[in-house]
C-alpha positions in Angstrom: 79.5 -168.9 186.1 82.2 -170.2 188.2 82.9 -168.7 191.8 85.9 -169.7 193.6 86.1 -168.0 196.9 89.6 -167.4 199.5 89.6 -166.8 203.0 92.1 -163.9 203.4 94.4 -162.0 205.7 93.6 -162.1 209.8 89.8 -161.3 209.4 89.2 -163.9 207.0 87.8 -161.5 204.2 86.6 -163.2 201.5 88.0 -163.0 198.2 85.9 -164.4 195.3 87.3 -165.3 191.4 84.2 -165.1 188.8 84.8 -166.8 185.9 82.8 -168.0 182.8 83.7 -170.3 179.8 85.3 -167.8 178.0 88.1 -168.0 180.5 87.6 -164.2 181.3 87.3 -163.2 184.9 87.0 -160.5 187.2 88.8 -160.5 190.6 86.3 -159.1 193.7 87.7 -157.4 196.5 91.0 -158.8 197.0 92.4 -158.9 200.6 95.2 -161.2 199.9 97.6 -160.1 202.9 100.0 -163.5 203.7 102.3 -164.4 200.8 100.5 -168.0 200.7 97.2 -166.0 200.2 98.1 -163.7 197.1 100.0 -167.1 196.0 97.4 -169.4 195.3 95.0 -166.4 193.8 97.3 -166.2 191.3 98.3 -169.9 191.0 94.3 -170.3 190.6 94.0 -168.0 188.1 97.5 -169.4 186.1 96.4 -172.9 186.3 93.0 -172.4 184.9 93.7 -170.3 182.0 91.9 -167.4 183.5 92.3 -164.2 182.0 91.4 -161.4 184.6 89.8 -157.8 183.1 88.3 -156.0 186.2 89.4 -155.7 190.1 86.6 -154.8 191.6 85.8 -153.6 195.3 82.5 -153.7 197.0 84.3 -150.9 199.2 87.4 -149.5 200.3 87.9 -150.6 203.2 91.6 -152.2 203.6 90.8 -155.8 204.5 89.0 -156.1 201.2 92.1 -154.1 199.2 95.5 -155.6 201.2 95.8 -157.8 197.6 95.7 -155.3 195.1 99.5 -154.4 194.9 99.9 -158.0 193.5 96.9 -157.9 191.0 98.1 -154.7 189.3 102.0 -156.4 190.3 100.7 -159.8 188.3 97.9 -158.6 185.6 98.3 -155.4 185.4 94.8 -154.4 186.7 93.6 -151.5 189.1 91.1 -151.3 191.4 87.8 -150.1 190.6 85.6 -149.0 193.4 82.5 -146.7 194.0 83.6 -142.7 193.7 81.5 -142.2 197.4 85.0 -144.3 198.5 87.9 -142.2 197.0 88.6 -140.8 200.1 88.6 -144.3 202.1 90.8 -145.6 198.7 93.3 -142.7 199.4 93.3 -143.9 203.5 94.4 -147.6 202.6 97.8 -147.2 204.8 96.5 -145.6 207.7 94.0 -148.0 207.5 95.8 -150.9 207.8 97.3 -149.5 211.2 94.1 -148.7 212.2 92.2 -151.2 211.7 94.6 -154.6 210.9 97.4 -153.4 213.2 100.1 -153.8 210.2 101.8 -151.0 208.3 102.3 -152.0 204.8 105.6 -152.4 203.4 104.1 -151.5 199.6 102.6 -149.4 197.8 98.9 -149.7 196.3 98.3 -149.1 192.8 96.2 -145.8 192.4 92.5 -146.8 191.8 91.6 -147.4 188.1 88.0 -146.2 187.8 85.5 -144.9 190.0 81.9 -146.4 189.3 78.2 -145.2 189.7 75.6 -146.8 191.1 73.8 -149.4 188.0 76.8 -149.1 186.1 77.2 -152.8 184.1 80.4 -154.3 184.3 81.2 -156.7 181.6 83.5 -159.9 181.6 82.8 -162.8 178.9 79.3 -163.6 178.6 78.1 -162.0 182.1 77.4 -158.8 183.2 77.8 -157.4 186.5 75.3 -154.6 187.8 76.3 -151.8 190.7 74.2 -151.2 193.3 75.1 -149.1 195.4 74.7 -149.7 199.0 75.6 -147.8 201.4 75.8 -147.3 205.3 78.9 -150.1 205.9 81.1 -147.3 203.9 79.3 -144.6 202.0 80.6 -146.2 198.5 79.7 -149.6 199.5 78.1 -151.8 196.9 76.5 -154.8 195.4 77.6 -156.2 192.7 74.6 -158.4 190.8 74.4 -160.6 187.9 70.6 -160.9 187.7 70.9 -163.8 185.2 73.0 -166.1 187.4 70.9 -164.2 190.7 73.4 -164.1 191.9 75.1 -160.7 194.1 78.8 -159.9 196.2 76.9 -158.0 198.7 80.8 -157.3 200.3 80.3 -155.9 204.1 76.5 -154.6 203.8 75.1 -158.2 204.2 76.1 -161.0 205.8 74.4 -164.5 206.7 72.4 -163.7 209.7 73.9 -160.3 210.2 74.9 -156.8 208.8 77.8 -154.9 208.3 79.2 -152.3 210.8 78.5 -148.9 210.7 80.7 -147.0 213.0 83.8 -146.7 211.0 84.2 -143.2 209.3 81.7 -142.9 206.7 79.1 -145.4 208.2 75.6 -144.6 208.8 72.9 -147.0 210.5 70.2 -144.9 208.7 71.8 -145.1 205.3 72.2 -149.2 205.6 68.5 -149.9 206.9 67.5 -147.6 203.7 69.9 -149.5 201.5 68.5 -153.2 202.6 65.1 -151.8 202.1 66.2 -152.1 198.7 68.3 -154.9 199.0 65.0 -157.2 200.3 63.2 -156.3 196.8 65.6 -159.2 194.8 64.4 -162.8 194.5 63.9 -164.7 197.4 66.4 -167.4 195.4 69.3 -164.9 194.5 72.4 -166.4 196.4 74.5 -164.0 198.0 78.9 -163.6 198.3 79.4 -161.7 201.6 82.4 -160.4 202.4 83.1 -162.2 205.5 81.5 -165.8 206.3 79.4 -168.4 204.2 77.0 -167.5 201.6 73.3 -167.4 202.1 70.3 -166.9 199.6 67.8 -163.3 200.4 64.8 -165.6 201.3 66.7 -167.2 203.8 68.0 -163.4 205.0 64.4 -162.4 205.0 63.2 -165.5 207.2 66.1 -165.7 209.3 67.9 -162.1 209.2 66.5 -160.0 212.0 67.3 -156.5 210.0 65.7 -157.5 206.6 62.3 -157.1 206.7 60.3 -157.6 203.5 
């Protein structure tokens, strides 16, 4: 599996490409906002041969979604997100004022599929597991390939820290409950936060003070 991430828009969201050697891919939460960023996505993808099937969310939130226009613009894909998010998915543009301080120029492509928590998604030879997670966003959500160990853990996990909770939708409770779970995967799974560098869950569980195994 290959994993190519992008810093993107002003709060340097993290946008990953997932690739295999079939050439299929699957495009996680893309926040592409600057022209340069939703550029060299695309270039990436061009120039390696990549053919993309799924663009996925970890949550609606609009600093993981600002990209999506192009993708479905591009590949023709929509986004597919968790169904406790619909509401934050229908929100995008009064999001971005709200939270980004931009109003969007374009319209986002209406979401493709709404998934359920262990739901596989499929792209080559890999498969891609939902777990939902939430307290971030109520539809947030891991996704896991257990035979890479490997999980996008989006804005419920970062290195050294968790995701926010007091945007609409957020609850402490339900995030504590959700890591619970969350601390139950291999110590060596390596994990793709949305914001910031990538850790492992045994270094969360020595170093993280909310995971607690």
């Amino acid at each position: 599996m290959e994993i190519t991430r992008f810093a993107c828009n002003m709060l340097q969201e993290n946008c990953y490409v997932v690739s295999d050697d079939t050439k299929e891919c699957v495009i996680i939460d893309c926040g592409a906002f600057y022209q340069e960023e939703r550029k060299a996505i695309v270039d990436y993808i061009r120039s390696n041969g990549l053919k993309p099937v799924h663009l996925l969310a970890t949550h609606g939130h609009i600093d993981h979604n600002f990209g999506n226009n192009t993708i479905y613009e591009e590949f023709g894909l929509k986004p597919e997100v968790d169904a406790h998010d619909e509401k934050l998915m229908g929100m995008l543009v009064d999001q971005s004022i709200a939270i980004a301080g931009v109003v969007l120029g374009y319209d986002m492509p209406p979401v493709g599929h709404y998934f359920r928590d262990k739901e596989e998604i499929t792209f080559g030879s890999h498969t891609l597991t939902v777990m939902e997670t939430p307290g971030h966003s109520q539809g947030s959500v891991f996704f896991y390939c257990k035979e890479e160990n490997v999980a996008f853990t989006g804005d419920t996990l970062f290195k050294g820290s968790i995701g926010r909770t007091d945007f609409e939708g957020g609850s402490r409770f339900m995030l504590i409950q959700s890591l619970r779970t969350v601390c139950q995967m291999p110590d060596k799974t390596r994990i793709f936060p949305g914001h910031g560098p990538e850790s492992t869950i045994g270094y969360e569980l020595a170093h993280n003070p909310y995971l607690d195994r």
